[in-house]
Backbone as CSV, one residue per row, in Angstrom:
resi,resn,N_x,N_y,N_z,CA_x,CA_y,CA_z,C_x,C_y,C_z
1,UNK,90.507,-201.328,-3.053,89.839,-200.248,-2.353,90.610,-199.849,-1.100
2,UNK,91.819,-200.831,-0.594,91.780,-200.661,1.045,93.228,-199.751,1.004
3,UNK,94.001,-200.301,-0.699,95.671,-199.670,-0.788,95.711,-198.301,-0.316
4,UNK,94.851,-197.330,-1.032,94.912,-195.959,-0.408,95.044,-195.358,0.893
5,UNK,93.669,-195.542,1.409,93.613,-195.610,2.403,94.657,-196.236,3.556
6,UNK,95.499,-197.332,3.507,96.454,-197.648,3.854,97.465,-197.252,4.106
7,UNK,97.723,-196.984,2.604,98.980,-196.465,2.447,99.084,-194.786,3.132
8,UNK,98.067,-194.505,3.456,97.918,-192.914,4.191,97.669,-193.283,5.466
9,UNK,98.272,-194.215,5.804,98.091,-194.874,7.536,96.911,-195.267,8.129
10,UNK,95.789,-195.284,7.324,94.248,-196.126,8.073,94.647,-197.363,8.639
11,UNK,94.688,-197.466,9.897,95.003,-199.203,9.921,93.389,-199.802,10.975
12,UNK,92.128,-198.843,10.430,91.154,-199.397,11.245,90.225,-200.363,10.681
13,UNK,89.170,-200.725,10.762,87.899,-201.380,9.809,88.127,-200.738,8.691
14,UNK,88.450,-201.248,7.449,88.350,-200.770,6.100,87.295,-201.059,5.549
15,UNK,86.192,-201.617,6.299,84.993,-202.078,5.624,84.092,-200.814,5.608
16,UNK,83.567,-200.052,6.722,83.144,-198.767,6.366,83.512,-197.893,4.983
17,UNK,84.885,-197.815,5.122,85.341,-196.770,4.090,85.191,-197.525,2.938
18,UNK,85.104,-198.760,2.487,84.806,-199.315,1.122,83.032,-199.305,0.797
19,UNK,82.450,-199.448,2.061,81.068,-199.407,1.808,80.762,-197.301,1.384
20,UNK,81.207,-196.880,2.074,81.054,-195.266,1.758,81.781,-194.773,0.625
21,UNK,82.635,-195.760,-0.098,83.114,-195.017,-0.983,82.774,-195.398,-1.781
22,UNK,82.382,-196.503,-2.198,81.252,-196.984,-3.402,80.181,-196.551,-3.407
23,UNK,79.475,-196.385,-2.197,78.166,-195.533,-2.623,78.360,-194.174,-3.051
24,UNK,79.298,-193.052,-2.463,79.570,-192.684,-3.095,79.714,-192.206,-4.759
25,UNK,80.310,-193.353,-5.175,80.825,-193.542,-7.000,79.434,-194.685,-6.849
26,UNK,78.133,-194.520,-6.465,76.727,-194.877,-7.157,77.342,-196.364,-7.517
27,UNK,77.837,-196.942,-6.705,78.175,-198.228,-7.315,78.085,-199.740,-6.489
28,UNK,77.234,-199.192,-4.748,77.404,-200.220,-4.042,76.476,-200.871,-4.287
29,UNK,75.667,-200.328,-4.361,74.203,-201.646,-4.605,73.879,-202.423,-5.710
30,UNK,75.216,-202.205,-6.833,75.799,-202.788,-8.234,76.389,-204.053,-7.461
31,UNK,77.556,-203.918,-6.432,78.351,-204.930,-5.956,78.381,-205.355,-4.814
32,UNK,77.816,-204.831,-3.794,77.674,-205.539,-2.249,77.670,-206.246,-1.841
33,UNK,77.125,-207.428,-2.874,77.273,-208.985,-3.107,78.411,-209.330,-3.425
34,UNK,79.198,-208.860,-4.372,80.226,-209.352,-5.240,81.343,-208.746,-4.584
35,UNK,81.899,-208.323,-3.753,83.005,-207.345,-3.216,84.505,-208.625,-3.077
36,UNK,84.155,-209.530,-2.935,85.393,-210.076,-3.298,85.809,-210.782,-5.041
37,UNK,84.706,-210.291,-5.680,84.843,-211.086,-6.815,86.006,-210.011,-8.121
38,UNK,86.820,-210.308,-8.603,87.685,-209.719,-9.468,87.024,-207.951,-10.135
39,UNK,87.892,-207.249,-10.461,86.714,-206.068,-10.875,86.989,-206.309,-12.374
40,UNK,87.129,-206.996,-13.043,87.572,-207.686,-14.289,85.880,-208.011,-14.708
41,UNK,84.964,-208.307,-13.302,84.199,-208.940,-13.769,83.231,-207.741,-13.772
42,UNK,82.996,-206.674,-14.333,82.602,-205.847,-14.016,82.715,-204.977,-15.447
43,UNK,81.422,-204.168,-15.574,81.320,-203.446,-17.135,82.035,-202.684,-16.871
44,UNK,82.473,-201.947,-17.928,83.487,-200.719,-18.511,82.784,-199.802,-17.732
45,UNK,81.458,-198.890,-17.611,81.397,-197.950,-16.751,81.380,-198.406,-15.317
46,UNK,80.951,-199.752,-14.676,81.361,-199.999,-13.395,82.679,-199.960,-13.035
47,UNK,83.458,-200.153,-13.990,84.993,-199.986,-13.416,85.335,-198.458,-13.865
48,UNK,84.866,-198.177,-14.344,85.149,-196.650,-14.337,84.515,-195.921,-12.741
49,UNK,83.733,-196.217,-12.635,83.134,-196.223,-10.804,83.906,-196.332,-9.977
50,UNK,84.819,-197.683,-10.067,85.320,-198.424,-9.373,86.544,-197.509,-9.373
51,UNK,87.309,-196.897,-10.394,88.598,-196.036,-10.377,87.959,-194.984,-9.894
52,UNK,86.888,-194.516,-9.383,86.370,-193.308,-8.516,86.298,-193.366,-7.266
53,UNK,85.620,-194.598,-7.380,85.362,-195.128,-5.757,86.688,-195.188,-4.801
54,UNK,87.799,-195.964,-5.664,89.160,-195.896,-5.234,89.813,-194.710,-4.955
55,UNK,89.707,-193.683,-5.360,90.014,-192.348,-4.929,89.562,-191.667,-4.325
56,UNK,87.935,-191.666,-4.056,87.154,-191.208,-2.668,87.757,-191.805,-1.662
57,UNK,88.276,-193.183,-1.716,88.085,-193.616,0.109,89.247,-192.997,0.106
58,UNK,89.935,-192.268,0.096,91.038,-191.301,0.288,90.513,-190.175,1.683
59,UNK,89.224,-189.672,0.762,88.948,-188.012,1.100,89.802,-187.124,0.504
60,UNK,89.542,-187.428,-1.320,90.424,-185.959,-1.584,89.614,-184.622,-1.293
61,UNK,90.445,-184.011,-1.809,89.717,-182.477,-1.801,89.526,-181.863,-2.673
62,UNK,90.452,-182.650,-4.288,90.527,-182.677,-5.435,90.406,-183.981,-5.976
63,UNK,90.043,-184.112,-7.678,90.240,-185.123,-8.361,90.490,-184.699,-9.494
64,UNK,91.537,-184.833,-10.252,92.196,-185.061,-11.707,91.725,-186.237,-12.344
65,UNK,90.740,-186.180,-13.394,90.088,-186.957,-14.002,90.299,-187.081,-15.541
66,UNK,91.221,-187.702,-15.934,91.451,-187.891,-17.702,90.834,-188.494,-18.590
67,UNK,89.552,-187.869,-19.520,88.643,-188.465,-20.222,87.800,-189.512,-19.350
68,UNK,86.794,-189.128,-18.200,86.185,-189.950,-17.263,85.109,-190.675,-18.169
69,UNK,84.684,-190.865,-19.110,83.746,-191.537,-19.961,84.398,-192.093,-21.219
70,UNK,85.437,-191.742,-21.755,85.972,-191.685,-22.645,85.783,-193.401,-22.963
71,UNK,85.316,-193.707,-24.427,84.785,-195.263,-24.670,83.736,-195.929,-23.818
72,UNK,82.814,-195.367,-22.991,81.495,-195.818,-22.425,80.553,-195.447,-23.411
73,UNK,79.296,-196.584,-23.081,78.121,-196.186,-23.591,77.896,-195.290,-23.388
74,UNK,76.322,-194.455,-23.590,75.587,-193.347,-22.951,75.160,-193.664,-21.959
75,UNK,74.608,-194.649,-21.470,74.217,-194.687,-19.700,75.402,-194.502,-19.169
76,UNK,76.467,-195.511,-19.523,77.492,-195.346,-18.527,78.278,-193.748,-18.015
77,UNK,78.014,-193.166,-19.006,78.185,-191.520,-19.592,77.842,-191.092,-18.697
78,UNK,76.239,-191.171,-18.849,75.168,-190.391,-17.955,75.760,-190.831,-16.164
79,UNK,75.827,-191.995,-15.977,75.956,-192.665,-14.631,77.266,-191.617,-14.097
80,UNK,78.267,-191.424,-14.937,79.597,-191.009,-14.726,79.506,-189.518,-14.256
81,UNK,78.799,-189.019,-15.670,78.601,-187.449,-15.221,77.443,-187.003,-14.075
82,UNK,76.752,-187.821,-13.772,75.699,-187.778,-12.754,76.441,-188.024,-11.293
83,UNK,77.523,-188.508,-11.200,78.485,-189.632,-10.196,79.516,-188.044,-9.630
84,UNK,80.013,-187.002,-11.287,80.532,-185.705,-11.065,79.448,-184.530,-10.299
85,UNK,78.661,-184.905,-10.814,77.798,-183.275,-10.408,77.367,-183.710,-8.960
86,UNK,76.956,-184.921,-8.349,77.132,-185.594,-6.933,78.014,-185.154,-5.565
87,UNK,79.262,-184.934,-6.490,80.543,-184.856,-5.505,80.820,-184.216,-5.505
88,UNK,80.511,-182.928,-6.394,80.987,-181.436,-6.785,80.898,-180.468,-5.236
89,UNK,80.062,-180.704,-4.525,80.155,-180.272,-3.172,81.206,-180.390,-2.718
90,UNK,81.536,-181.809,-2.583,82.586,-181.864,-1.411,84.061,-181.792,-1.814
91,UNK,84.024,-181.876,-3.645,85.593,-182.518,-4.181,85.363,-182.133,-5.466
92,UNK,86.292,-181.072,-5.455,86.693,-179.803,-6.709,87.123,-181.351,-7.753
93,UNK,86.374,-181.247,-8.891,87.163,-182.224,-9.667,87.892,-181.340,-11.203
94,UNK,88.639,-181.532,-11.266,88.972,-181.588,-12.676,89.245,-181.921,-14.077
95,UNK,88.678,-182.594,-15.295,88.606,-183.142,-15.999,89.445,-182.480,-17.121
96,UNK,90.457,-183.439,-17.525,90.635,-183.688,-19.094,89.779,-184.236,-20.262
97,UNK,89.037,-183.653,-21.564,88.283,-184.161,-22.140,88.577,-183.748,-23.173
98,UNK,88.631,-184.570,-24.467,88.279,-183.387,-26.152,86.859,-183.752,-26.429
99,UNK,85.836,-184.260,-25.098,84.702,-184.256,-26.148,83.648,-182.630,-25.363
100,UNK,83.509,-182.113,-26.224,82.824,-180.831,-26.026,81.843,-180.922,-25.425
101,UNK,81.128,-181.858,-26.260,79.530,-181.805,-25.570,79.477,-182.242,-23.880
102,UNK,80.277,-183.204,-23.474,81.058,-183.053,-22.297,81.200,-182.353,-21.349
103,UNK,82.243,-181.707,-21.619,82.617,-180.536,-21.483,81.282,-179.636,-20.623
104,UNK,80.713,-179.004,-21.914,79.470,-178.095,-22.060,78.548,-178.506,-20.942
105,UNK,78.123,-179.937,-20.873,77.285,-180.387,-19.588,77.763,-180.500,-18.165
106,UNK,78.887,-180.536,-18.016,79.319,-180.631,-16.728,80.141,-179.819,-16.051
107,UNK,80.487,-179.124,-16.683,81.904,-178.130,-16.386,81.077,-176.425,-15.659
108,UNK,81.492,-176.346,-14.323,80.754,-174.945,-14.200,82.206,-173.699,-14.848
109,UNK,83.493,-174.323,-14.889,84.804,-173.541,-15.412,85.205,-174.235,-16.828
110,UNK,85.933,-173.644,-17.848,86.464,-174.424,-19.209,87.886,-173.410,-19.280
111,UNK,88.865,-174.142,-19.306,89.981,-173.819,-20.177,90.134,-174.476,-21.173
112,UNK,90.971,-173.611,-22.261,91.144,-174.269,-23.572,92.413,-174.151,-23.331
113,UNK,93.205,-175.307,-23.753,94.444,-175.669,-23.888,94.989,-175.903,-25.383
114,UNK,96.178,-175.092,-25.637,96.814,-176.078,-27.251,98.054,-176.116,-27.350
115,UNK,98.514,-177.023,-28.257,100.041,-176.893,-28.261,100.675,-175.635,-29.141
116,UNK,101.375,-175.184,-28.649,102.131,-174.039,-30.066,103.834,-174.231,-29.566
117,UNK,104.357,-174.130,-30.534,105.738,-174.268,-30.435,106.368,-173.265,-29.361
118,UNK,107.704,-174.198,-28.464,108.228,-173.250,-27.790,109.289,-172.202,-27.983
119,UNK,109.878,-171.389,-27.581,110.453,-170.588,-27.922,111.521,-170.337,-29.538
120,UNK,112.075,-172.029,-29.240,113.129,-171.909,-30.295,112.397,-172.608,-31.391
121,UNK,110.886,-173.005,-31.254,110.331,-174.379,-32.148,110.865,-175.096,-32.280
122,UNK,111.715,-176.376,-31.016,112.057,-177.247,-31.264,110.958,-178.380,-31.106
123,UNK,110.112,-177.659,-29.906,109.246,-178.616,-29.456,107.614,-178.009,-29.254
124,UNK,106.709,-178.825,-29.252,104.975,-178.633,-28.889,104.954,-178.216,-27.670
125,UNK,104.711,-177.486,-26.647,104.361,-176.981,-25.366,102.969,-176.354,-25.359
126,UNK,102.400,-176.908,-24.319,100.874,-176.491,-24.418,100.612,-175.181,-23.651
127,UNK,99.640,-174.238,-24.161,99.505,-173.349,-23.850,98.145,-173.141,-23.355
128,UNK,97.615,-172.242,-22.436,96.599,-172.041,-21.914,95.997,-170.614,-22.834
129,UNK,95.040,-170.823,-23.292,94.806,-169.314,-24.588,93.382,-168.854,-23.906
130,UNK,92.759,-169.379,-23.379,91.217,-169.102,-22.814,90.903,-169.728,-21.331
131,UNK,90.343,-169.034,-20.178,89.673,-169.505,-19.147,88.522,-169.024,-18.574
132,UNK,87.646,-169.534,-18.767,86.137,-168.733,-18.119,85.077,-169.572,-17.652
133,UNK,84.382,-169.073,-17.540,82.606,-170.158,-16.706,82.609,-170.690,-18.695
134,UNK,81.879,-172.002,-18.095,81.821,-172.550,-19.650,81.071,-172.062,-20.474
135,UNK,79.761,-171.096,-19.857,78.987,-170.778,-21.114,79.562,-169.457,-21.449
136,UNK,80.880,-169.021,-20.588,81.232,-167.778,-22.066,82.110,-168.499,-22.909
137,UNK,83.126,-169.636,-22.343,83.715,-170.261,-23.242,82.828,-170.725,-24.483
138,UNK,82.020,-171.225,-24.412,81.506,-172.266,-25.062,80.121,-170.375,-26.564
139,UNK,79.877,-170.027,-25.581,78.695,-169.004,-26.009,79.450,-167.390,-26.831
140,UNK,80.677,-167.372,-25.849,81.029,-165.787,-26.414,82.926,-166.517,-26.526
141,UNK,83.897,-166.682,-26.384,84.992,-166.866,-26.318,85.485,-165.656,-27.021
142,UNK,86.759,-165.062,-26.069,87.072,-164.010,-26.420,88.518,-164.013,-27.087
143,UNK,88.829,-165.657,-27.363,89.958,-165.648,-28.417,89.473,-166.400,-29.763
144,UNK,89.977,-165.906,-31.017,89.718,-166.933,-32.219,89.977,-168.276,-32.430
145,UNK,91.201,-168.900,-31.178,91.340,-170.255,-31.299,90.593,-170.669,-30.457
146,UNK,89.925,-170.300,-29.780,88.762,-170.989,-29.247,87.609,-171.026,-29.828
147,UNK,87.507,-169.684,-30.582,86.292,-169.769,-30.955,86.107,-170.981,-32.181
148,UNK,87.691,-171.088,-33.021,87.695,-171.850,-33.641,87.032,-173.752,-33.480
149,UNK,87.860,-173.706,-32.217,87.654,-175.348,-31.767,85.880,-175.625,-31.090
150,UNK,85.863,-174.458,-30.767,84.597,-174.719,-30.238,83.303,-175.025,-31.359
151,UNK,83.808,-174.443,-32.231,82.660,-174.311,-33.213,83.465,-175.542,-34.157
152,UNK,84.016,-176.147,-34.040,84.733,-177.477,-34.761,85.172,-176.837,-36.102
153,UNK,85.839,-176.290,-35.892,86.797,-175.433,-36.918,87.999,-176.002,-37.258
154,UNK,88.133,-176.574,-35.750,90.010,-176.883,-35.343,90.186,-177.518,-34.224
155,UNK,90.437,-178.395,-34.884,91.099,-179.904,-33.894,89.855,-181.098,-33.756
């Protein structure tokens, strides 16, 4: 919890900023007790917390988030996406996801991304084909490869 912060020159009480940044990521009153104990010891969505919590005590202003539930239960799901719509005030997040339903619940923006060959087709380069508030993505999409994937057509 303390590397970040550190490493961006904090050299004061790091105990505040670990207590605020776990509550934060809904996760201090899980561990308050346990704060020196391994995070090994800790469920799959608590450490998914725990890789949140670690990036709040920063103070981003952004977060790049790659599949934030991806292999959790449904609570842990719920805990995660409840943990996003929380912070959405203060810290623009951005998520990578292929799961739609996902997507659909949490996202107030959706781009669709795909690969199509680049110029010479030597190689996959991803392309941006759709960007809008999610319920036109998801409700009206005004390209066919979206409309495709959305409606599980494709991919």
């Amino acid at each position: 919890m303390a590397f970040g912060p550190r490493t961006l020159g904090f050299h004061g009480d790091i105990h505040d900023i670990v207590e605020r940044a776990l509550r934060r990521a809904a996760l201090w009153e899980e561990v308050k007790d346990r704060l020196r104990e391994s995070a090994l010891a800790l469920s799959g969505g608590q450490q998914q917390r725990l890789v949140i919590a670690r990036a709040l005590a920063i103070d981003p202003d952004i977060l790049l988030m790659d599949e934030p539930a991806s292999a959790l239960d449904p609570i842990s799901t719920s805990r995660i996406e409840d943990l996003m719509r929380e912070i959405t005030p203060e810290v623009t997040i951005v998520i990578v996801t292929h799961n739609l339903r996902e997507a659909r619940r949490i996202a107030d923006s959706t781009a669709f991304l795909t690969p199509e060959p680049d110029g010479d087709g030597a190689a996959l380069v991803g392309r941006l084909v759709e960007f809008g508030t999610t319920e036109m993505i998801f409700s009206h999409p005004a390209d066919e490869r979206t409309e495709a994937y959305v409606r599980g057509r494709y991919g």
